[in-house]
Structure formats: structure tokens, C-alpha cells
C-alpha positions as a Markdown table, in Angstrom:
| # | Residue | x | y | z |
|---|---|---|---|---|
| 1 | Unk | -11.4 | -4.5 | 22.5 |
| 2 | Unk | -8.7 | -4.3 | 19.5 |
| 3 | Unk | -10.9 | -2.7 | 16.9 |
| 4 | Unk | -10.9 | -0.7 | 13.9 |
| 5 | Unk | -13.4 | 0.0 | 10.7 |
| 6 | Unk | -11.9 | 0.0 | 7.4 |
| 7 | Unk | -12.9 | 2.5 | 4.5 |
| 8 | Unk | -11.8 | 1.9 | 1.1 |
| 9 | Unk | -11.3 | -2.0 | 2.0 |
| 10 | Unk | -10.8 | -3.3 | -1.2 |
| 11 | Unk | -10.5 | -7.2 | -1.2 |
| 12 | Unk | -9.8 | -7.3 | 2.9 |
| 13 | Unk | -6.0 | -6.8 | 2.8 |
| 14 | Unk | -5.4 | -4.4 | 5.3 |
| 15 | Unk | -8.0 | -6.6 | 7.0 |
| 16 | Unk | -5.4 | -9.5 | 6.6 |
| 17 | Unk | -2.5 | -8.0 | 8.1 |
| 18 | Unk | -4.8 | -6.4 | 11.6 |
| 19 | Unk | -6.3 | -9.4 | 12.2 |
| 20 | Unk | -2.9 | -11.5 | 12.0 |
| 21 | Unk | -2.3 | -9.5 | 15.0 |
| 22 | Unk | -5.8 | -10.0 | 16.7 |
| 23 | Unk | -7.4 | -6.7 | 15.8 |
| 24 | Unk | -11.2 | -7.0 | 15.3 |
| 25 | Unk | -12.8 | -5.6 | 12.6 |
| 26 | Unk | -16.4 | -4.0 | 12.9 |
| 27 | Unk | -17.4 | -2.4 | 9.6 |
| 28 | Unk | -15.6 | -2.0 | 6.2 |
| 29 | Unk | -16.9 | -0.6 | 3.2 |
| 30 | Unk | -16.0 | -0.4 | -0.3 |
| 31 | Unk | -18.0 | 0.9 | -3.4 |
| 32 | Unk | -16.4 | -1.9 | -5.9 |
| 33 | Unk | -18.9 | -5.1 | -6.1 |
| 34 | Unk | -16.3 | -7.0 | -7.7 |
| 35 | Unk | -14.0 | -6.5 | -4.3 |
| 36 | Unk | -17.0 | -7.1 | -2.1 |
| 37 | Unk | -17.5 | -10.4 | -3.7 |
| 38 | Unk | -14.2 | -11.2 | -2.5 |
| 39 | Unk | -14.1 | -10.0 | 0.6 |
| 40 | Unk | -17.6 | -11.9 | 1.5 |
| 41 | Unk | -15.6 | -15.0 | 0.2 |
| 42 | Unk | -12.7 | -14.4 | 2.5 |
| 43 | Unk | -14.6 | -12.6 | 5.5 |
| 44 | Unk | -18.1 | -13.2 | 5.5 |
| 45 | Unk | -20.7 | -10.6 | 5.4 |
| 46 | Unk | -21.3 | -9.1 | 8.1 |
| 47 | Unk | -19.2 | -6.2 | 8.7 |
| 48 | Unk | -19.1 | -5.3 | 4.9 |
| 49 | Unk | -21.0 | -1.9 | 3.9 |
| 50 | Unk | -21.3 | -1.9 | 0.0 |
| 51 | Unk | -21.8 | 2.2 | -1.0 |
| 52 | Unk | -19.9 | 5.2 | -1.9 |
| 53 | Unk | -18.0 | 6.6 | 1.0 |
| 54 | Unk | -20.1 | 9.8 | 0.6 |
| 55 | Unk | -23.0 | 7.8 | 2.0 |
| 56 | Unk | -21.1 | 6.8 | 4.6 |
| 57 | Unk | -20.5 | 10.2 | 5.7 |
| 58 | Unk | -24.1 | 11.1 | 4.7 |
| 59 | Unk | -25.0 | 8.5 | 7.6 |
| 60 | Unk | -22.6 | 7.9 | 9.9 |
| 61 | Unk | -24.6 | 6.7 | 12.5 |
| 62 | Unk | -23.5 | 3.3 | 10.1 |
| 63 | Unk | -20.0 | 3.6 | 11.4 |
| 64 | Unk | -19.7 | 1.7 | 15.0 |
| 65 | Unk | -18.9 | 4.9 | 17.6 |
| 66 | Unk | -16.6 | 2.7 | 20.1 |
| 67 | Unk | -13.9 | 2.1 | 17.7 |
| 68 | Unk | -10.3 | 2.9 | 18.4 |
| 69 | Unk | -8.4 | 2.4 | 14.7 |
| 70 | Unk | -10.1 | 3.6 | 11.2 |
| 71 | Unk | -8.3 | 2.5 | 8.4 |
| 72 | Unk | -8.2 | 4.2 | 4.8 |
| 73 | Unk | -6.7 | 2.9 | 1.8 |
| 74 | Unk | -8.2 | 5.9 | -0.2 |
| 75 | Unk | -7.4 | 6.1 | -4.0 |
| 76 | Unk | -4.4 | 6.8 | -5.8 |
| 77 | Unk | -5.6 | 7.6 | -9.0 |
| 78 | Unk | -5.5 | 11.3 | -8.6 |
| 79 | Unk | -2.0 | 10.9 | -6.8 |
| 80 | Unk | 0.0 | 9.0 | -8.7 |
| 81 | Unk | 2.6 | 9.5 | -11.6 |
| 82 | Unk | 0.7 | 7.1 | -13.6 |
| 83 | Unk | -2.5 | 9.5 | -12.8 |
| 84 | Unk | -3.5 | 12.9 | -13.8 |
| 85 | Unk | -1.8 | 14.2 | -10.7 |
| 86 | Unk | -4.7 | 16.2 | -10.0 |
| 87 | Unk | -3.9 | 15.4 | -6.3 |
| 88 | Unk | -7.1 | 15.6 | -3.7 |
| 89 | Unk | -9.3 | 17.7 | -5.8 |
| 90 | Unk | -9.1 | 14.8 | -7.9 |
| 91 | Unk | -12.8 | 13.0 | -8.0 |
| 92 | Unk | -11.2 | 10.0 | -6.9 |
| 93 | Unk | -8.1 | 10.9 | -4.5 |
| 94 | Unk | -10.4 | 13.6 | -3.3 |
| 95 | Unk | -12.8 | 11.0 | -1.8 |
| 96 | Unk | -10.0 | 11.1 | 1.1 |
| 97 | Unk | -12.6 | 14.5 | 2.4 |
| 98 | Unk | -15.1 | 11.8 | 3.2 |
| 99 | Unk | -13.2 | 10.2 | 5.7 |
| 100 | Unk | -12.5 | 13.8 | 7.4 |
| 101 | Unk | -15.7 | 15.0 | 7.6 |
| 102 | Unk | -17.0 | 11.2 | 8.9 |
| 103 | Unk | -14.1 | 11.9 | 12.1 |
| 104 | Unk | -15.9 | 15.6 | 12.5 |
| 105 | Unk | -19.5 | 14.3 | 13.3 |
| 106 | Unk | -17.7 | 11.7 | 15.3 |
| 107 | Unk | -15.8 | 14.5 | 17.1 |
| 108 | Unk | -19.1 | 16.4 | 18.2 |
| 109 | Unk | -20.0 | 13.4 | 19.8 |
| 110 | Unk | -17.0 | 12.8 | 21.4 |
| 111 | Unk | -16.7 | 9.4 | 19.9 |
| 112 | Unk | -13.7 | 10.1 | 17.0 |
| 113 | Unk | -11.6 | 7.2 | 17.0 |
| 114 | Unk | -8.1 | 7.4 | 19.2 |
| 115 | Unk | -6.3 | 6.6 | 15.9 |
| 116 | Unk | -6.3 | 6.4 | 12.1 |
| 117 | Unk | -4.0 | 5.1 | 9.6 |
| 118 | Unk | -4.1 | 5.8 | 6.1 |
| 119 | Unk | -2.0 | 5.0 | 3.0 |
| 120 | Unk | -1.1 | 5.9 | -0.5 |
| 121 | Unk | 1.7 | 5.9 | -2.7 |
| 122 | Unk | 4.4 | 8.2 | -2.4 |
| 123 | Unk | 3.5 | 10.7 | -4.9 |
| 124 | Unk | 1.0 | 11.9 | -2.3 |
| 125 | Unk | 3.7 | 13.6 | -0.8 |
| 126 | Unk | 5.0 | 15.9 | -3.8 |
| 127 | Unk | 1.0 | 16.5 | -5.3 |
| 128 | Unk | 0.8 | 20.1 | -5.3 |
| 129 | Unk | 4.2 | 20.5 | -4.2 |
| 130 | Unk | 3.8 | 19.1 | -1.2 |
| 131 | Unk | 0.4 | 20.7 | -0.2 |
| 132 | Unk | -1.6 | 18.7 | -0.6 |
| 133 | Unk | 0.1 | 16.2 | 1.8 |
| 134 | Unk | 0.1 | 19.3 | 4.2 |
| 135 | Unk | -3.2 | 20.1 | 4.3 |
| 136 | Unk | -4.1 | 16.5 | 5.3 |
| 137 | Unk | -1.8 | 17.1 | 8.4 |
| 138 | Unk | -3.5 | 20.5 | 8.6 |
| 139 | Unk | -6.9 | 18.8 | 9.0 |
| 140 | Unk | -6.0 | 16.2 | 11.4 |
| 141 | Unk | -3.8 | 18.5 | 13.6 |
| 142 | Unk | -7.4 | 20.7 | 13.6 |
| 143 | Unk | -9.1 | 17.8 | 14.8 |
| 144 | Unk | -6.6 | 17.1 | 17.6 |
| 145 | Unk | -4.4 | 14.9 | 16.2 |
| 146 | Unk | -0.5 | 14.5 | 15.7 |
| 147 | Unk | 0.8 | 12.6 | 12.8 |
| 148 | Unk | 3.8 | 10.7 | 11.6 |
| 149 | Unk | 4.5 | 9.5 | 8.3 |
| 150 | Unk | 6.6 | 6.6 | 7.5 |
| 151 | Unk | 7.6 | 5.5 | 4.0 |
| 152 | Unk | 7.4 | 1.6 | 3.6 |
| 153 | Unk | 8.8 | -0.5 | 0.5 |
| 154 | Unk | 7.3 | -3.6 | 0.6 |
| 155 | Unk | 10.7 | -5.0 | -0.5 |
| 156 | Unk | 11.5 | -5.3 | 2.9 |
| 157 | Unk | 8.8 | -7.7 | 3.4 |
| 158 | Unk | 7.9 | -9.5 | 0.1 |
| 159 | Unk | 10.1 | -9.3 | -2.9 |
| 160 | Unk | 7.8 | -6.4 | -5.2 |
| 161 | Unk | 9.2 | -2.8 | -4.9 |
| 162 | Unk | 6.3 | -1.0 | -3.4 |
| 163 | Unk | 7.0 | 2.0 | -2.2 |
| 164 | Unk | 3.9 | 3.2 | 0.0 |
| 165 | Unk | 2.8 | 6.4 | 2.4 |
| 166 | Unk | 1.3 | 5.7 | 5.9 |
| 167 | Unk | -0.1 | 8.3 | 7.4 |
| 168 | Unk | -0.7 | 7.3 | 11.2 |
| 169 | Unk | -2.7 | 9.7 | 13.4 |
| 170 | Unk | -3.3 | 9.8 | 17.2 |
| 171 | Unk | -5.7 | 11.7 | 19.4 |
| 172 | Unk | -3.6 | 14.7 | 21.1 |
| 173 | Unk | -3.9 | 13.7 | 24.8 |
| 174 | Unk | -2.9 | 10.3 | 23.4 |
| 175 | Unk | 0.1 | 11.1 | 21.4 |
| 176 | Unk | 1.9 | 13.0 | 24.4 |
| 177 | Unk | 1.8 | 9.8 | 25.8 |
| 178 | Unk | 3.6 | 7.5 | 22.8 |
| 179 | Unk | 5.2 | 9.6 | 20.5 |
| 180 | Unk | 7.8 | 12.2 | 20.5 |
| 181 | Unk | 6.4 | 15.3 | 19.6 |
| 182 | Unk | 8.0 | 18.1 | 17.3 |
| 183 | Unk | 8.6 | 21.4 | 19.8 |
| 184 | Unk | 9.3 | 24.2 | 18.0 |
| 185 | Unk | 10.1 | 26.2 | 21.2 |
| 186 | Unk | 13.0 | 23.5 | 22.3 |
| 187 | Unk | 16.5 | 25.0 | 21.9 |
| 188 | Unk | 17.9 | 21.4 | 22.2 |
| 189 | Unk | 15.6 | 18.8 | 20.7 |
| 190 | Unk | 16.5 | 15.4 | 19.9 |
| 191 | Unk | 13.1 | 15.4 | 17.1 |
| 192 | Unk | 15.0 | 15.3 | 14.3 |
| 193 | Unk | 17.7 | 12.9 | 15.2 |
| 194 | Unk | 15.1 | 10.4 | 15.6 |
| 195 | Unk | 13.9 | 11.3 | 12.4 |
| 196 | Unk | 16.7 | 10.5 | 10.6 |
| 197 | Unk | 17.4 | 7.5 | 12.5 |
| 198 | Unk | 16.0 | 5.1 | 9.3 |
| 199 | Unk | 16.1 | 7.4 | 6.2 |
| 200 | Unk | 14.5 | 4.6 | 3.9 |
| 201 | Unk | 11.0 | 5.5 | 6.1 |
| 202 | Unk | 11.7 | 9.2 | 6.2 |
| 203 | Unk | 13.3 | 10.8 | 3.5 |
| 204 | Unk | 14.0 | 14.0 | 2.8 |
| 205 | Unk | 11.0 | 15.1 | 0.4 |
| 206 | Unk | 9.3 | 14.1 | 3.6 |
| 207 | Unk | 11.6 | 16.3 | 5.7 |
| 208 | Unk | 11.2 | 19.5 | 3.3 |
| 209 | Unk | 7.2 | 19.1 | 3.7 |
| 210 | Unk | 7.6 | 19.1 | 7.3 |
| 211 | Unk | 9.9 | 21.8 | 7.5 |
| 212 | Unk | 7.2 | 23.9 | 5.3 |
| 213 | Unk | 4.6 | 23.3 | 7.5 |
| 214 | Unk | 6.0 | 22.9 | 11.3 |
| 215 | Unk | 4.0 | 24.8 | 13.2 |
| 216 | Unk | 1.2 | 22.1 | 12.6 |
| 217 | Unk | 1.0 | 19.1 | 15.3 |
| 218 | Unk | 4.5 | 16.6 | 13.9 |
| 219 | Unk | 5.1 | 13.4 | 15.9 |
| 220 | Unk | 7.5 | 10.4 | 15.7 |
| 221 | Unk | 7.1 | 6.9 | 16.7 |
| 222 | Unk | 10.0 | 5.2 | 18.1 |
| 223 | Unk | 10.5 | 1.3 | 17.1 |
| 224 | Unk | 13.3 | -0.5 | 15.2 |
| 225 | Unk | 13.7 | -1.2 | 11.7 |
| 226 | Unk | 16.4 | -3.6 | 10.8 |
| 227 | Unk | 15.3 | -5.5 | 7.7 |
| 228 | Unk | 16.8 | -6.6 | 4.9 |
| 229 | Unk | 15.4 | -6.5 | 1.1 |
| 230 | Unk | 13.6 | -9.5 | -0.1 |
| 231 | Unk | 14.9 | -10.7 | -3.3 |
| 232 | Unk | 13.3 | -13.9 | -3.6 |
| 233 | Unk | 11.1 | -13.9 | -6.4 |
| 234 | Unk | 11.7 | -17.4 | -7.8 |
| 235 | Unk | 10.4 | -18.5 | -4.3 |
| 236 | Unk | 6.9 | -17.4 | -5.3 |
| 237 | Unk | 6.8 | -18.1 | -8.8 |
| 238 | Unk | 4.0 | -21.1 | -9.7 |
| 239 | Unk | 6.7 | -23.3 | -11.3 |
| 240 | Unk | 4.4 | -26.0 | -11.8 |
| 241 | Unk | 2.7 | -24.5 | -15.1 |
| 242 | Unk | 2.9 | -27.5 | -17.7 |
| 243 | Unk | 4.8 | -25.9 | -20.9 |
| 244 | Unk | 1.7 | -26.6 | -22.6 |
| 245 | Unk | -0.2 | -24.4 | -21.2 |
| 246 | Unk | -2.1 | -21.7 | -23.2 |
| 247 | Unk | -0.5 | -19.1 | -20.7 |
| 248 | Unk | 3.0 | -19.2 | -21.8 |
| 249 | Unk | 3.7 | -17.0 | -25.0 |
| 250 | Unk | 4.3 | -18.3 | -28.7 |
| 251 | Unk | 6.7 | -17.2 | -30.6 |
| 252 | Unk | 5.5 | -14.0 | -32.8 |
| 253 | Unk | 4.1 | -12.9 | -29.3 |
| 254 | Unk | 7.8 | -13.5 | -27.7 |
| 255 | Unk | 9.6 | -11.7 | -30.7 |
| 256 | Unk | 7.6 | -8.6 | -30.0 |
| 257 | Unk | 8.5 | -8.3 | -26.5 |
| 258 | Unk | 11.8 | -9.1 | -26.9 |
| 259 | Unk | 11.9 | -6.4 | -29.7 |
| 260 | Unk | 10.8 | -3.5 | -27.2 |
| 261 | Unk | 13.9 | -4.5 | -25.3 |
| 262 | Unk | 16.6 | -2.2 | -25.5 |
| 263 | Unk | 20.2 | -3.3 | -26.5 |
| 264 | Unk | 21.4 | -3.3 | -22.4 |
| 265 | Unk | 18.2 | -5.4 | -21.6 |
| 266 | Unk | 18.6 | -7.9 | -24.9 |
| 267 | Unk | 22.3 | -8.7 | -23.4 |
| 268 | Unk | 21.0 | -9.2 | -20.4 |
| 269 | Unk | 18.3 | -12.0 | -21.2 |
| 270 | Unk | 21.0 | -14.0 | -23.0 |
| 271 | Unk | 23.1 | -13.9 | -20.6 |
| 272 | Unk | 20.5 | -15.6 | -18.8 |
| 273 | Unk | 19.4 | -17.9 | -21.6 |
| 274 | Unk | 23.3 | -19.7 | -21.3 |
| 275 | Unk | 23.0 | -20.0 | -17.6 |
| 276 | Unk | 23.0 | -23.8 | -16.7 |
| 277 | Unk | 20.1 | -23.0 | -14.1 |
| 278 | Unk | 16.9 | -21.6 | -14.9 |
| 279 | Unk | 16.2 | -17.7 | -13.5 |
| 280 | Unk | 12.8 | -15.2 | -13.2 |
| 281 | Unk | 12.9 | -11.9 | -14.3 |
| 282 | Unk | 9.8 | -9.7 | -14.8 |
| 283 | Unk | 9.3 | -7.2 | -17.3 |
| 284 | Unk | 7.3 | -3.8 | -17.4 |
| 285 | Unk | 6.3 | -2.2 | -20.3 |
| 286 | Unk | 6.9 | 1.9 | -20.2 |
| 287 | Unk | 6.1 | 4.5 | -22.5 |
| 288 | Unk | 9.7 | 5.9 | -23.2 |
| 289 | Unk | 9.8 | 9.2 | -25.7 |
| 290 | Unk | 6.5 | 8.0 | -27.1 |
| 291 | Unk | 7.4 | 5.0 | -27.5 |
| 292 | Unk | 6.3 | 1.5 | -25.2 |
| 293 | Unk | 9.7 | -0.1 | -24.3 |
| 294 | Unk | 9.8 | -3.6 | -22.5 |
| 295 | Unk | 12.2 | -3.3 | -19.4 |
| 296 | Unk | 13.2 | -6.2 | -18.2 |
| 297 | Unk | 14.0 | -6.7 | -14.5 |
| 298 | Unk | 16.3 | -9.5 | -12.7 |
| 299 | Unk | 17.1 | -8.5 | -9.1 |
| 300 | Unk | 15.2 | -10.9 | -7.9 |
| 301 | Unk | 12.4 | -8.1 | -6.7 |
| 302 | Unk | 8.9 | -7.4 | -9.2 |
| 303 | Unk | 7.9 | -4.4 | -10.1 |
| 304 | Unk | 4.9 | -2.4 | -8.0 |
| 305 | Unk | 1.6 | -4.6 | -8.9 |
| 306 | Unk | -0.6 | -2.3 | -10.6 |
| 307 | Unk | -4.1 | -2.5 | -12.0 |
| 308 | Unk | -4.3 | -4.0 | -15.2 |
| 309 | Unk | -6.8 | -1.8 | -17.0 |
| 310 | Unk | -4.3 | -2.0 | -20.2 |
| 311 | Unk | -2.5 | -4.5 | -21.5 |
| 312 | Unk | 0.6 | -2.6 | -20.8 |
| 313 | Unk | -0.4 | -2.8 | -17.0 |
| 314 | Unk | 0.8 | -6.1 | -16.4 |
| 315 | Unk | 3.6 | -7.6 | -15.7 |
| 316 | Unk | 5.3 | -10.3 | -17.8 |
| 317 | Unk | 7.6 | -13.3 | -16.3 |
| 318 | Unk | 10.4 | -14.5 | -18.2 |
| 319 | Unk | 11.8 | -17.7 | -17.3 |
| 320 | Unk | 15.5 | -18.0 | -19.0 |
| 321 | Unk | 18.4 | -20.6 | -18.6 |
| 322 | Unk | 19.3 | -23.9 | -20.2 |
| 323 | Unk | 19.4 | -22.6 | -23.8 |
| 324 | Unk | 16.1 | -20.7 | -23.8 |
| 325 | Unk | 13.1 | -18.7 | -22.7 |
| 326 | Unk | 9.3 | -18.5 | -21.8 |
| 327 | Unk | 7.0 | -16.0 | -21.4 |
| 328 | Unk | 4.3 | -15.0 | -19.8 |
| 329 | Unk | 1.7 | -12.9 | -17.3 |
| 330 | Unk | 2.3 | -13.1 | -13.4 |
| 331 | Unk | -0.7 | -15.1 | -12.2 |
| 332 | Unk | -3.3 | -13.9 | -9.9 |
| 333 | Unk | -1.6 | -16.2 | -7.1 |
| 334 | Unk | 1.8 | -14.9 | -7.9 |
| 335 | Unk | 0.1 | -11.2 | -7.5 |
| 336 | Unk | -1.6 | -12.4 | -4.1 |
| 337 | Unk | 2.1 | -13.9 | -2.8 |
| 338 | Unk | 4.0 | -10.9 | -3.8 |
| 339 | Unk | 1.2 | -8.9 | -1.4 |
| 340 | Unk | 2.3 | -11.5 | 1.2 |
| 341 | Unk | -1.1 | -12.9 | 1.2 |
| 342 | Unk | -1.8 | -17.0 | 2.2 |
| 343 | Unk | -2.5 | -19.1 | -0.7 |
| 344 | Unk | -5.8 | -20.2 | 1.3 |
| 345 | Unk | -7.3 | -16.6 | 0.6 |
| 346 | Unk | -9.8 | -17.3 | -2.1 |
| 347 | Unk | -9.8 | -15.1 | -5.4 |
| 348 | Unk | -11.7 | -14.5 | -8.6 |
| 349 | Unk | -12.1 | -17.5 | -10.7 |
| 350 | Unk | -11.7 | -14.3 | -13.6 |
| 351 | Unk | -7.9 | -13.8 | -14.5 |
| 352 | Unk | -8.3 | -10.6 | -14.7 |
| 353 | Unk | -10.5 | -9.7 | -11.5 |
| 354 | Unk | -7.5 | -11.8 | -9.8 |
| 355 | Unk | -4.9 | -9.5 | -10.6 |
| 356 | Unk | -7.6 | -6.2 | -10.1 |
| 357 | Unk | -7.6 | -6.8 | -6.5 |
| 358 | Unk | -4.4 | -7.6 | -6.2 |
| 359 | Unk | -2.8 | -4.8 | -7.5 |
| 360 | Unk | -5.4 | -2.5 | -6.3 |
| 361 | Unk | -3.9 | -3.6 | -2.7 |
| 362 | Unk | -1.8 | -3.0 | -0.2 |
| 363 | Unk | 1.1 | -5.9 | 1.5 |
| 364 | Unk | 0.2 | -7.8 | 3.9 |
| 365 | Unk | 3.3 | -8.1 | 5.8 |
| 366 | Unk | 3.7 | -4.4 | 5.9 |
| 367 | Unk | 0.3 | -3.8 | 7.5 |
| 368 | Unk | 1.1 | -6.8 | 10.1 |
| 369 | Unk | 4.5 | -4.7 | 11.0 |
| 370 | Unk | 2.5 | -1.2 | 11.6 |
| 371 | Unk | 0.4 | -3.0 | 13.7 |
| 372 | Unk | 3.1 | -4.8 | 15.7 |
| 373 | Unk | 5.1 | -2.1 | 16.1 |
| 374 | Unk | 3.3 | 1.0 | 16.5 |
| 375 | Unk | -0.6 | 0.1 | 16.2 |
| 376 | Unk | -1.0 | -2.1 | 18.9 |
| 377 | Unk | 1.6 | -1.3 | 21.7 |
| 378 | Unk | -0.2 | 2.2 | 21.8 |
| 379 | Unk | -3.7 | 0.5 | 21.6 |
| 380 | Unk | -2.0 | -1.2 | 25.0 |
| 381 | Unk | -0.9 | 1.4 | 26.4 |
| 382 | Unk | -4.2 | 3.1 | 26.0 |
| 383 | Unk | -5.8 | 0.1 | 27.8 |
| 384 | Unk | -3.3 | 0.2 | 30.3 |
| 385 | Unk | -4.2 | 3.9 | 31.4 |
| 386 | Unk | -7.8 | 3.2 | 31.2 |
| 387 | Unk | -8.5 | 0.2 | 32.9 |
């Protein structure tokens, strides 16, 4: 069977995207009750574990021993640039340990799962200077593992610039099976040609962290990446809103905004304003030199959906064209749709528990691509052999 547990699961989203492509889940947890309210709305109750992951790994007799995929959307708080970087001896980013020690009592039972994939933002590979990235490869290659990493935007898939870290793992005897495999002894060897065969999943921060740490156990997965960006944003915008509606701006609140613009961005949203047709653009508010400064974007792509536990969190909409312009927040169902997730998913009534667990999330369409690509042609391959 096509299973996997999730850790961290959040609202279900990774959930979303594995079982679009007929993977079964058998236990999630998730600490947040606000998120487990959700996901029961969505997925039921009866694979959802409500606890701190510590628990978990406290009891792991709770985790299902036949399962081939764990999933681990740890958090990002310690990782991230808008975090206190304090990287995985962070109280929150550090939770990641959990997960380890939950695949070492699994181990002496010979029941570890045959792969796990975990993600983060991309910060997680410069957080120490790269070591603390390494160290995670340094644990799984102990546990007999070899690991890829690919770099996803989910611009590719929905238009919000995204830029995430998936860390895929897979059991040794496994992996010499479905991945190329980094040989350090090879006087010709074609590893590294296939590494730079997409450079927007592998970059070269990526490449120096490998390079720093190769005599840990490096593998590639071969599959084809020719997308395009997604620069649709008006496509997902709720145009229905009636003007009267207590979401759109008033003026003094409008001025404000428009006076954290700089002089470049101010042009730019009249040029808009005298445009015959009606465009979206999203603004992000940034602390610049001290200072919060409204940037305003118009590519057609959002900025990366974030938490809103500030004001200055969220991101703004401004429709301009005709002779003028509205604001206002991104809804909760513009959140879900630039996570690629089906307007039938059901989310907090609360506005702001809407856009929590959406921007505490990952893409939808990107987890669906892992799994059709990589995560389930090895499961199949597995099945194949063992039949």
C-alpha cells in the first residue's frame, strides 16, 4: 500500500497534494489546535494525533511501523530570514531532532520507513553556514540513507514566489536502485552534470554545501522539469467583492500605504491607474533602514504567503485601472488558491485563522509533482522488486 505519516501536518496540505496522487495517509500529527480543527474539517479524525512531536518520539509505538513515506513540514521559525536564524538549536526549527530520533527506534526494529521527505525554506541551507543543512544529511546518511535536495518555487506551479527546500531521503539498498549516487572514487562521473541539468532546483549555495560535505551519502533523482512561471494572479483574485464592502480600504487608510511607496513604486501605480483595463498588484510591507516601506508588486506573481502575526505580515491587493484604485487584504480563499488548494477545502470562518494556515503551508501543486515524479515511481519500483 501507497502510505506515508505526516509530522508537522498543519491544515493537511501536504496531505492534499499525496493523496491527489493516491497515497494513503495513516497518522498525522500536529501540536496547533487551531490547524487540527481544520484538518478534522477537511480529513476526518482518524489519523490525526494532536501533541507535541516530542511525545511522539516519547511513544512511538503511536507511529504505524509498515509505512513507506514520513513527511515533515518542520518549522521555519528558527530558519528563516524573517526569524532569529538560530537555525536547529532553535526551540522551534530544532523540533526537526524529533523526527530523527522517532526513525532511530524505528531502525532497531527494522521498521524505519524506505523514505522521507522534508521541507523548509531555503534559508535552511545557509543557517550556520551551511551546517546545519549538513548535519541533517550527516544524520540521515548515519541512518542509511542518501539524500537529494531540490529547490522548488511554487511560481512554477501557482503564481506566489515560494521558494522552498525538499529534502528527499531513501533507504541505502533502495537508493542504489533509483538514484544516481555521488562516487567520490569515479575518475569520470556524470554526478554533477546531472546536477546542473535544472539550476533553478539546484543552485549553487546548494552545490558549495555539498562540496563541503561529500564524503557523506549524495544522490540525484533523474526526472524532467520543463515548466514555465505562473503569472496569473488576476485569475485567482475574488473579483466579486461588492465595492461596498467593509474589506476594501478608505481613504486615510489608502494615503498611508500609498505614502510608504517609494517614488519608483508611486509611478508605477499610476501608470496603472490610466490603464483602460483594470490590473492586480500585491504589496508587502518591509522594514527598509528602520523604516516600513510598502513595495508594491505587478508581475503578475504574489509574494511568499506568510503568517500574519503582525499587521505588517499580510499582504495587500491593489486593484488599479480606469481612473483609480482599491485596496485591500488577500482573502483567506485567495491565500488557499495561491497554495493551489480547491475552493471545496473548508477553512476558518476567522479571517485571520484563514490566512494562519494558509501561509503556515506548503503548495499543493508542488507536493503533487514530488510525488509524481520521484515519490511514487520509486514507491513502484519498490513494489515491483518485492512482490
Amino acid at each position: 500500500m501507497k502510505n506515508f505519516v505526516e509530522f508537522f501536518a498543519g491544515v493537511g496540505l501536504v496531505r492534499e497534494g499525496l493523496e491527489q496522487d493516491e497515497w494513503q495517509c495513516l497518522f498525522a500529527n500536529d501540536l496547533s489546535p487551531d490547524k487540527r480543527e481544520t484538518y478534522i474539517e477537511n480529513f476526518g479524525d482518524r489519523d490525526f494525533h494532536l501533541d507535541d512531536v516530542w511525545n511522539i518520539a516519547d511513544n512511538v509505538e503511536l507511529v504505524p511501523d509498515d509505512t513507506f513515506l514520513y513527511t515533515a513540514s518542520f518549522p521555519c521559525t528558527d530558519l528563516s530570514v524573517a526569524g532569529n536564524r538560530a537555525g536547529l538549536a532553535g526551540i522551534h526549527s530544532g523540533t526537526l531532532n524529533a523526527i530523527f530520533e522517532i526513525i532511530s527506534q524505528k531502525e532497531a526494529i527494522n521498521k524505519k520507513p524506505k523514505m522521507v521527505l522534508l521541507e523548509n525554506v531555503k534559508g535552511f541551507l545557509t543557517s550556520h553556514k551551511g551546517e546545519d543543512i549538513i548535519n541533517t544529511v550527516r544524520l540521515f546518511s548515519e541512518l542509511g540513507y542518501y539524500v537529494d535536495i531540490v529547490e522548488l518555487d511554487a511560481s512554477y506551479f501557482t503564481p506566489q514566489s515560494r521558494q522552498r527546500l525538499f529534502i528527499i531521503a531513501v533507504e541505502e539498498e533502495l537508493a542504489q536502485q533509483v538514484m544516481l549516487i555521488k562516487d567520490n572514487n569515479a575518475v569520470l562521473d556524470n554526478w554533477w552534470s546531472s546536477f546542473e541539468r535544472y539550476p533553478q532546483l539546484r543552485s549553487e549555495k546548494l552545490k558549495n554545501v555539498i562540496l563541503k560535505s561529500d564524503n557523506l551519502n549524495w544522490g540525484i533523482f533523474d526526472f524532467n522539469f520543463n515548466r514555465e512561471i505562473n503569472n496569473k494572479l488576476e485569475e485567482l483574485i475574488e473579483s466579486d467583492i461588492p465595492r461596498a464592502s467593509e474589506l476594501w480600504w478608505n481613504e486615510e487608510r489608502k494615503e498611508k500605504l500609498y505614502q510608504q511607496m517609494s517614488e519608483a513604486h508611486k509611478e508605477k501605480l499610476h501608470s496603472n491607474i490610466d490603464n483602460d483595463e483594470l490590473s492586480y498588484g500585491t504589496v508587502y510591507r518591509r522594514m527598509r533602514k528602520g523604516k516600513s516601506t510598502a513595495e508594491y508588486r505587478t508581475d503578475g506573481i504574489a509574494g511568499c504567503l506568510r503568517t500574519p502575526k503582525g499587521g505588517s505580515s499580510k499582504q495587500i491587493l491593489i486593484q488599479a485601472g480606469k481612473g483609480s484604485w482599491s485596496v485591500r487584504l488577500l482573502t483567506p480563499r485567495e491565500y488557499a488558491r495561491l497554495q493551489g488548494v480547491r475552493d471545496s477545502f473548508k477553512l476558518p470562518s476567522n479571517i485571520n485563522k484563514g490566512l494562519f494556515a494558509m501561509g503556515d503551508a506548503v503548495c499543493v501543486p508542488v507536493i503533487r509533482f514530488l510525488s509524481e515524479n520521484i515519490l511514487t515511481p520509486i514507491f513502484n519500483h519498490w513494489q515491483e522488486k518485492n512482490q
